[in-house]
C-alpha positions in Angstrom: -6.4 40.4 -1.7 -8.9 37.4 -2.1 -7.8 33.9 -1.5 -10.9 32.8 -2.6 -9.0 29.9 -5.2 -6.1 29.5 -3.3 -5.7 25.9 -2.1 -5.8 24.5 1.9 -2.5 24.5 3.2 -1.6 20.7 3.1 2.2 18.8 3.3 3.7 16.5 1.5 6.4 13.8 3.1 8.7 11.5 0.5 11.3 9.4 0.9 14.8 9.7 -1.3 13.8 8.1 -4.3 15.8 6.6 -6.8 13.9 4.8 -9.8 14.9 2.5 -12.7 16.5 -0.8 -13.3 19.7 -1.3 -11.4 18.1 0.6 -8.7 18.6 -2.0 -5.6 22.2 -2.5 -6.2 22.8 0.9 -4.3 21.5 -0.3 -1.2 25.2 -0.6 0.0 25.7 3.0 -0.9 22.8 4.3 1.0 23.8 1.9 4.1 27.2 3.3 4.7 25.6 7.3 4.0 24.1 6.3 7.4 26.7 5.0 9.1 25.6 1.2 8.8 28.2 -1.2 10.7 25.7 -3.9 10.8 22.5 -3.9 8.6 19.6 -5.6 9.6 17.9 -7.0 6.3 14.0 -7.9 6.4 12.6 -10.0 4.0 10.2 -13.3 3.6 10.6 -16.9 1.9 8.9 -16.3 -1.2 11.8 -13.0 -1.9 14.3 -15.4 -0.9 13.5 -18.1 -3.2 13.6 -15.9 -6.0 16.4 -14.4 -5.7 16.2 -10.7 -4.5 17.7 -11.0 -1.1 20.7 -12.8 -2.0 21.5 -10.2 -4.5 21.0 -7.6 -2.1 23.3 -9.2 0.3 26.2 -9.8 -1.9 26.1 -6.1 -2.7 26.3 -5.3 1.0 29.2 -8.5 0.9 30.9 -6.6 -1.5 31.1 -3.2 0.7 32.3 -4.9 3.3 29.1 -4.5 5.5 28.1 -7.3 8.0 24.5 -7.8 7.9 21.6 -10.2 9.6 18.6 -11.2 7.9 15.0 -12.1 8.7 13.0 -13.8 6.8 10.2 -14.6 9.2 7.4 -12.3 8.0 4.3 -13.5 6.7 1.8 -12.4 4.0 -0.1 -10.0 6.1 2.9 -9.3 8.8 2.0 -10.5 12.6 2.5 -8.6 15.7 4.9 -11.6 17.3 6.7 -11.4 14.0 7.5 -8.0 14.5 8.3 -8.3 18.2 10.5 -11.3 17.3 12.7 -9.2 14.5 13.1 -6.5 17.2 14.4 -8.8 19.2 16.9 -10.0 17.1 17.8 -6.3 15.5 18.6 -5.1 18.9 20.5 -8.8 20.1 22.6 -8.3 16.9 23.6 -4.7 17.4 22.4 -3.7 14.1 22.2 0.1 12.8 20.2 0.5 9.6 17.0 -1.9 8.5 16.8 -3.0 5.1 13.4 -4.3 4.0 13.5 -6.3 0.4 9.8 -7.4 -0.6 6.2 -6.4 -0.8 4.2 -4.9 1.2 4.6 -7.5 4.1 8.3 -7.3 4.7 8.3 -3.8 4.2 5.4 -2.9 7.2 7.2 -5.8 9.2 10.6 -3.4 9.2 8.6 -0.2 10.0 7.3 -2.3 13.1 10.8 -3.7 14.0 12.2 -0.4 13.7 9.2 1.5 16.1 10.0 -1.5 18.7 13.4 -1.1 18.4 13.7 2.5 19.0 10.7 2.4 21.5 11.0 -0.4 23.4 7.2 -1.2 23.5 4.5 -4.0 21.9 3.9 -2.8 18.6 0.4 -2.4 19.1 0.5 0.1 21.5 1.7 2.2 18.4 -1.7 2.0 16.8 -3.2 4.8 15.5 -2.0 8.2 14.0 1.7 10.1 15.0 2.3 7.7 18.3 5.7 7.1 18.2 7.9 9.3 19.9 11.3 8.5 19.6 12.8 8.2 16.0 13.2 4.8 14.1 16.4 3.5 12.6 17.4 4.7 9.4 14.9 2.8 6.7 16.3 1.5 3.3 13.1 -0.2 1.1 13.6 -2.4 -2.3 10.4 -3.3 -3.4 9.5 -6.5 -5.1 5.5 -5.8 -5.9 4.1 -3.1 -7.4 1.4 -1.9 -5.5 1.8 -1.8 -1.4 3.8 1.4 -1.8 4.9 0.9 1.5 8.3 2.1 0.2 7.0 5.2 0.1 4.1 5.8 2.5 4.0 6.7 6.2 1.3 3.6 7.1 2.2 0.4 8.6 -0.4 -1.8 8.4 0.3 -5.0 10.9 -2.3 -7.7 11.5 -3.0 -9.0 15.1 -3.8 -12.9 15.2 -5.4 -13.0 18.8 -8.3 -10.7 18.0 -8.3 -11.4 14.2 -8.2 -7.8 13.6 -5.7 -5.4 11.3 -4.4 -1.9 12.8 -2.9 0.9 11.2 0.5 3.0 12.6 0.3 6.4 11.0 3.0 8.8 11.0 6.1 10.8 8.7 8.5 9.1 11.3 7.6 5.5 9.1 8.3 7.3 5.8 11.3 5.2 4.1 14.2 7.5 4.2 15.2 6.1 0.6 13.6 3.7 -1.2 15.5 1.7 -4.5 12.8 1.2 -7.1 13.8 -1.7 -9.7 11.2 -2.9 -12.1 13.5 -5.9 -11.9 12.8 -7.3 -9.1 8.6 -7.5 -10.3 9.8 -9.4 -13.0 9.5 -12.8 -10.8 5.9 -11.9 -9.8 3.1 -14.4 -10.6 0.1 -13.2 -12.5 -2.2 -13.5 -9.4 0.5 -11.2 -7.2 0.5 -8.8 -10.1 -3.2 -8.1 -10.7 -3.8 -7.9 -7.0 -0.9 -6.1 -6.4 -1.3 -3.5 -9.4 -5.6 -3.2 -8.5 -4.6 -2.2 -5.0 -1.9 0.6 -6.6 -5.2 1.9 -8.3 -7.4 1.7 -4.9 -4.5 4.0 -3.5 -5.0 6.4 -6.2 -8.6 6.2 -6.7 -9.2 6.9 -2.6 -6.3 9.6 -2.6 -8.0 11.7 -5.3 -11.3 11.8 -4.0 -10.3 12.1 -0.2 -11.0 15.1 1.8 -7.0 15.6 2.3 -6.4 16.0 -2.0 -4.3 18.5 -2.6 -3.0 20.1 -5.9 0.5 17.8 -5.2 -1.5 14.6 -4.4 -3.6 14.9 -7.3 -1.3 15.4 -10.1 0.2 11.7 -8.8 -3.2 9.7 -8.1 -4.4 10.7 -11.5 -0.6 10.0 -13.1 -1.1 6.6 -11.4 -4.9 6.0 -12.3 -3.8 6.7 -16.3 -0.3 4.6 -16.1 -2.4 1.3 -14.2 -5.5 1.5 -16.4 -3.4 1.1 -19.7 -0.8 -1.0 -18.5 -2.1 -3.8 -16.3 -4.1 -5.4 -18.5 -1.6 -5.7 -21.2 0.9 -6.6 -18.2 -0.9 -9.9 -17.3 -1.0 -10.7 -20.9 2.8 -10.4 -21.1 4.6 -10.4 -18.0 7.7 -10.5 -19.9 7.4 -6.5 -20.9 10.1 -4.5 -18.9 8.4 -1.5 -19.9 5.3 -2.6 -18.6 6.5 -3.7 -15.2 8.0 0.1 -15.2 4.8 1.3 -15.8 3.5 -0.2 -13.0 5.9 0.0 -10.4 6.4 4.0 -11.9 1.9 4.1 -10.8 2.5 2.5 -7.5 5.0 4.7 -7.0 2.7 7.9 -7.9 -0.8 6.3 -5.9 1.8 5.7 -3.0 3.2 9.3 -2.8 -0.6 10.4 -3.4 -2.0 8.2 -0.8 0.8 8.5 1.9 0.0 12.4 2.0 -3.8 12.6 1.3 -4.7 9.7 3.3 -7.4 6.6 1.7 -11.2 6.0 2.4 -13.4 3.0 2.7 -12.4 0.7 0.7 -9.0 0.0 2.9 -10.9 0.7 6.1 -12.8 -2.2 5.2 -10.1 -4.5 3.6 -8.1 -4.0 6.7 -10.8 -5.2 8.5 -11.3 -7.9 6.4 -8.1 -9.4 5.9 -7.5 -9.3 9.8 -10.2 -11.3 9.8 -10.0 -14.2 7.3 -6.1 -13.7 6.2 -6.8 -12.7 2.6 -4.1 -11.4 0.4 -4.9 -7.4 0.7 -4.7 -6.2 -2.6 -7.6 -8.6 -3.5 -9.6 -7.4 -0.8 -9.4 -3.9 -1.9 -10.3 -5.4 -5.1 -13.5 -6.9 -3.8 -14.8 -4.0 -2.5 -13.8 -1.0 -4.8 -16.6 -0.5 -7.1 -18.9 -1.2 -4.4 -17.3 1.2 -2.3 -17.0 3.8 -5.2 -21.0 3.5 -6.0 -21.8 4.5 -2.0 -19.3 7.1 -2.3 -20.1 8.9 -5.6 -22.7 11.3 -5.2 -20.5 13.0 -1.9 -17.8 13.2 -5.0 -19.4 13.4 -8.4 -16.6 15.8 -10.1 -13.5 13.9 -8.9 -15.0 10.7 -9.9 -15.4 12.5 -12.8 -12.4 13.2 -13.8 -11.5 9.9 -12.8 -13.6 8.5 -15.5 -12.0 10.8 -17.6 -8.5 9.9 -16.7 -9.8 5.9 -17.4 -10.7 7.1 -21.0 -14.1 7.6 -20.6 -15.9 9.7 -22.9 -17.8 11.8 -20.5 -19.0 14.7 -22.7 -22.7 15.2 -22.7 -23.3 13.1 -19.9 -25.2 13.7 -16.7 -23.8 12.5 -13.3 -25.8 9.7 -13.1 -25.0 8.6 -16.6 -21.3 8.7 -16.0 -21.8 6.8 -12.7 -23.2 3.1 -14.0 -19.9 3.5 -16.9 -17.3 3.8 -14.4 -18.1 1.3 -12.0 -18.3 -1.0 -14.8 -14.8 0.5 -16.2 -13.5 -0.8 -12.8 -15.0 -4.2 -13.2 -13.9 -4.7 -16.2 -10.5 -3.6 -15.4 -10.7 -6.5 -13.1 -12.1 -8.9 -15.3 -9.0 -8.6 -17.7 -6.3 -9.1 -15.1 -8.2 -12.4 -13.4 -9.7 -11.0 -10.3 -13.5 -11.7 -10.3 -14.1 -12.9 -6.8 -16.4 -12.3 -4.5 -16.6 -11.5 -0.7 -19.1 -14.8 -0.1 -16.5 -16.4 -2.6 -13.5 -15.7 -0.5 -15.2 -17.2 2.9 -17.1 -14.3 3.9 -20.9 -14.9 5.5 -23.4 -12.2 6.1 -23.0 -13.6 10.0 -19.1 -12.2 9.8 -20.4 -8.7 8.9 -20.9 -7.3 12.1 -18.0 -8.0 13.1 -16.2 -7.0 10.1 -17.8 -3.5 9.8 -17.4 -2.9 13.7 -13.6 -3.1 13.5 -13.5 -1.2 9.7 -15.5 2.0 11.6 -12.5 2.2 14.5 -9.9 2.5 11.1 -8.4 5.7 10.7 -8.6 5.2 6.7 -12.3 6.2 7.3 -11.4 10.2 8.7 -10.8 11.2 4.8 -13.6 9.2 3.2 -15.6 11.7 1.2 -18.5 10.6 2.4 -18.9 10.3 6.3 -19.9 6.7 7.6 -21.9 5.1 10.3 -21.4 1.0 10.9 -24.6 0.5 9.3 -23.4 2.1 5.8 -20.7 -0.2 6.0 -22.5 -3.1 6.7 -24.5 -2.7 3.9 -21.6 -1.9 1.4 -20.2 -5.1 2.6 -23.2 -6.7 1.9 -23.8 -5.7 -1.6 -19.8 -6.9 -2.5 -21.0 -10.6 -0.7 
């Protein structure tokens, strides 16, 4: 028997999922299927202001569930903010960890849950299946759609004193339900949601041309690609649309599930890097660099970028390689373009003097083991000095 077309064994972790409006009012539900006497509820100030952490609080009121929250997270989450929630989670006896936010909350409550249960600085966790004693149960309500930290196993936590981001990577971070509302997007600015939804479309774009794709990761990156490409656009233009904030939250969800199990590239090897260094919302960073990133990757992955052009309703037929090239990267700009995000790397602070320190922290990232096209620090000095 050959098994010549048979594809490489690969896995595939997911949280419990449930998805649609109304979603985050079963969070008390979940809580008490895992025993919760106290729940320890992570959040940040610009959640609280709108809205979505009181609502998810008087839902755990109304079970009868104590709870503490913390609201001390910033926009790229800090390693003393994590060390300072642990803190708390373990003074107040809590049980089950309830993130409500973007991205930032939700890698701040993997971190307090890893301390918590480990009883060590986060950033000794660093790196890729390093934590050795199970987490607390983990129940995520997103309120962007595009970090999919509700779904992935990365934590992404920035360190202050050496101006530098690291990755934790491992199944034990994996949500072990995640409440999808489209709801809770609907208080998003426009600026949040283009860089929110571009950086949902990095995580599919890197997961479908990594060297970990897999039929199950594929079929959701290129779901993701398709949903983000016709909806963002016409999202920004009206932010009102229910349907379109499903959409998106619906691609995040698919790039997250693609890029949790097939792993990114170089564009969030270098973003991490990045926004360690100068404090930049992420999803613009990724932003900044894809289409450069995706020009110094293409020729290692001309047939998946392919069908990537494809899937972003390019008209590829007749075309050569090198034809279709120049017509997607300008498909991604352009995509860009129409939700707002036209910066620049020299625009955003970076100097050509930061670089090598910038691309001497992005080779260390363990984002750059599935890049289709192997790396040295000099090739990504140079990408980052074409996006300056």
């Amino acid at each position: 028997m050959s098994y010549a077309q048979v594809s490489d064994l690969r896995k595939f972790v997911s949280p419990e999922i449930v998805f649609g409006v109304g979603a985050r009012r079963s969070v008390a539900n979940f809580a008490r299927n895992f025993g919760a006497r106290r729940v320890f509820v992570v959040s940040d100030p610009g959640v609280q202001a709108a809205g979505w952490l009181e609502d998810v609080t008087e839902s755990l009121a109304e079970a009868g569930l104590e709870w503490v929250e913390f609201t001390g997270v910033s926009s790229n989450p800090r390693t003393h903010e994590v060390m300072a929630g642990a803190e708390l989670y373990r003074e107040s006896q809590c049980d089950v960890i309830v993130a409500v936010g973007g991205g930032s909350p939700m890698d701040c409550a993997k971190g307090i849950g890893i301390v918590s249960a480990n009883n060590k600085p986060i950033i000794d966790f660093k790196g890729v299946d390093t934590i050795p004693v199970a987490i607390p149960p983990l129940v995520f309500i997103p309120t962007t759609a595009g970090s999919s930290a509700d779904v992935s196993q990365f934590a992404i936590i920035s360190n202050p004193e050496e101006r530098t981001k690291f990755a934790i990577i491992s199944k034990t971070v994996v949500p072990d339900v995640a409440l999808i509302d489209p709801e809770t997007a609907t208080t998003m600015p426009s600026f949040l949601t283009a860089c929110t939804g571009v950086d949902a479309l990095v995580h599919a774009i890197e997961a479908f041309v990594s060297t970990g794709a897999g039929p199950l990761t594929d079929m959701n990156a290129l779901d993701a690609i398709k949903l983000i490409n016709n909806s963002l656009p016409r999202l920004i233009q009206t932010p009102d649309d229910l349907k379109l904030r499903e959409d998106i939250m619906l691609g995040s969800l698919k790039a997250g599930l693609a890029f949790s199990n097939a792993i990114l590239g170089a564009v969030h090897a270098m973003s991490h890097s990045l926004g360690g260094y100068l404090d930049l919302p992420h999803g613009l960073c990724n932003a900044m660099l894809l289409e450069h990133v995706v020009a110094y990757n293409y020729e290692r992955a001309q047939e998946r970028f392919k069908v990537i052009a494809e899937t972003m309703g390019i008209d590829t037929r007749g075309l050569t390689a090198n034809e279709i090239k120049p017509r997607l990267l300008q498909q991604l700009v352009q995509l860009k373009a129409e939700v707002g995000i036209c910066q620049t790397l020299s625009v955003s602070g970076v100097h050509k003097a930061d670089i090598p320190f910038l691309s001497a922290n992005a080779i260390l990232d363990p984002c750059l083991i599935t890049n289709p096209r192997p790396s040295n620090r000099r090739d990504i000095a140079t990408v980052y000095e074409e996006a300056l």
